[in-house]
N, C-alpha and C positions, 0 to 999 in steps of 0.2 A: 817207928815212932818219930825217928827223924824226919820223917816227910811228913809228918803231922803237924809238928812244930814249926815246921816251913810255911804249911798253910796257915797256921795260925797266926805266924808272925805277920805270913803277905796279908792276909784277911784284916791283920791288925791296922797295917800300914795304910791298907785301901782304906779302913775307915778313918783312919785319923788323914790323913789325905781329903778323903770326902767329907769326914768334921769342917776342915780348914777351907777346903771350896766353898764349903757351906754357911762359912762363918764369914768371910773374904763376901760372899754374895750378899748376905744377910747386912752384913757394914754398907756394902757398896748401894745395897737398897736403900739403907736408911739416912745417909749420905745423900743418894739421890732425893730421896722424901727431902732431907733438912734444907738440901737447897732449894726443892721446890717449896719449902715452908717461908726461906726466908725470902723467894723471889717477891711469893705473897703478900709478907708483909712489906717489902720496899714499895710494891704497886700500891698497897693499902696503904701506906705513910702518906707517897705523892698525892694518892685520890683524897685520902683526910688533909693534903695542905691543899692543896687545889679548892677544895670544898671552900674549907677556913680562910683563903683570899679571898674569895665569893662572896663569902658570908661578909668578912671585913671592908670588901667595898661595897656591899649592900648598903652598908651600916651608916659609912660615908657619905653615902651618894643620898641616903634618906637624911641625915645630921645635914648636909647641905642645903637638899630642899628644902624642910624645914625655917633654915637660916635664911634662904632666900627670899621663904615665903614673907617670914616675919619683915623682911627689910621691904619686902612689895606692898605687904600693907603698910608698915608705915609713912613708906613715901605717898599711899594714895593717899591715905591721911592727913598726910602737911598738902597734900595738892589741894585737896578739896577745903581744907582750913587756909590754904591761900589766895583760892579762887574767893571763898568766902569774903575776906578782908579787902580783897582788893576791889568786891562791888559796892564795900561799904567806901572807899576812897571817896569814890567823888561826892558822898556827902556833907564829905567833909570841907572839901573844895567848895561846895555851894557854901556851906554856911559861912566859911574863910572871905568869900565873894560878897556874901548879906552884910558882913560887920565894915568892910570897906566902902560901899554904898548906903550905905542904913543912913535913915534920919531918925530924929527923935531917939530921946536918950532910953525910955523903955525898952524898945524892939530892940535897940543894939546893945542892953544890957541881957536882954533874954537870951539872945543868938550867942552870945557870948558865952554865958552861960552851958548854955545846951553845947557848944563846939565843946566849954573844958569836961563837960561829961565823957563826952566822944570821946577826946583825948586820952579821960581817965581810963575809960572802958579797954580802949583800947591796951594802954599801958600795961595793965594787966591781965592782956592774952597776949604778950613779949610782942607790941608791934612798937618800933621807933621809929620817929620822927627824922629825917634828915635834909639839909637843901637847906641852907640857911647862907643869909648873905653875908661875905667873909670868908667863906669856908674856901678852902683851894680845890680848883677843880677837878673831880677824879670822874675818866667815863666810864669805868664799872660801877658809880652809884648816879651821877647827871649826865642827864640829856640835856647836851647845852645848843639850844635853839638859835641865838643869838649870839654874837661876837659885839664888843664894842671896845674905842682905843680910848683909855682915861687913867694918864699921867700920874694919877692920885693914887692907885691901887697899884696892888704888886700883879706879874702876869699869874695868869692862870688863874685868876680870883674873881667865885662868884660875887656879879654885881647888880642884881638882883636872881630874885625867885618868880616865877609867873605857879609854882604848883609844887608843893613839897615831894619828897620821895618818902618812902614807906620800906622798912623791913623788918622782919622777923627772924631773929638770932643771923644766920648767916645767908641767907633766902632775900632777897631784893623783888619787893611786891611789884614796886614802883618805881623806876629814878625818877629822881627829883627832874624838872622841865628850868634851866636857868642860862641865864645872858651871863655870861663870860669878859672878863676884860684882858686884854691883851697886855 
């Protein structure tokens, strides 16, 4: 009976031995699984940021165009509302021409008339008037054709106008066309 109890005990030992193999394996499996779960998820993190940059400079790069768009049209806008103004200019120039040659006091009370229309019309689609004699000379707004030397004026000061200038807020239609004194 004693060599029964021997086998029983080594039979014991082998299985709890091969429990613990078994268990030691069974861990090591699921160990291996957990890491290959969370390799998974680290790759799936990066590919969901990855993605979520893409998307966020999609996002961007659309919110720009957009923004560009809008700033494209409204420069065509002011272009084509400047082109506009500036082919009414020289209408205004003739009639400016009519009231300094006019005879008879009708015709140069009409022409007169009709320029301060103009004038008004204008005024109220922001175009102003600039180039007036006096004014000191700046060539970001006159185009000074003439130079002349006269002891009476300070330098740099228009001394006449031959053609006003014209702008619209900060947009220069026209410089002013002006004789300069020295």
């Amino acid at each position: 009976m004693a060599e029964k109890n021997i086998n029983t005990e080594e039979t014991a030992s082998e299985a709890a031995g091969t429990e613990t193999a078994a268990e030691e394996a069974a861990v090591s499996e699921e160990t291996s699984e957990l890491e290959a779960m969370k390799a998974q998820l680290a790759k799936a993190e990066t590919d969901l940021a990855a993605e979520k940059d893409k998307y966020l400079r999609m996002v961007a790069e659309y919110d720009n165009f957009r923004r560009r768009s809008v700033k494209e049209r409204e420069a065509s806008y002011a272009d084509a509302y400047g082109d506009l103004l500036a082919a009414i200019l020289p209408v205004i120039d003739n009639l400016e021409r009519a009231l300094s040659f006019a005879e008879g006091e009708a015709l140069t009370e009409g022409v007169r008339m009709t320029l301060k229309q103009f004038e008004d019309a204008l005024a109220r689609l922001g175009v102003e008037a600039f180039g007036a004699k006096g004014e000191t000379f700046d060539p970001r707004f006159h185009n000074a054709i003439m130079r002349e030397d006269n002891p009476d004026l300070p330098e740099n000061t228009v001394s006449e106008v031959f053609q006003r200038g014209y702008k619209k807020g900060d947009r220069v239609l026209r410089d002013a066309m002006v004789k300069v004194a020295n």
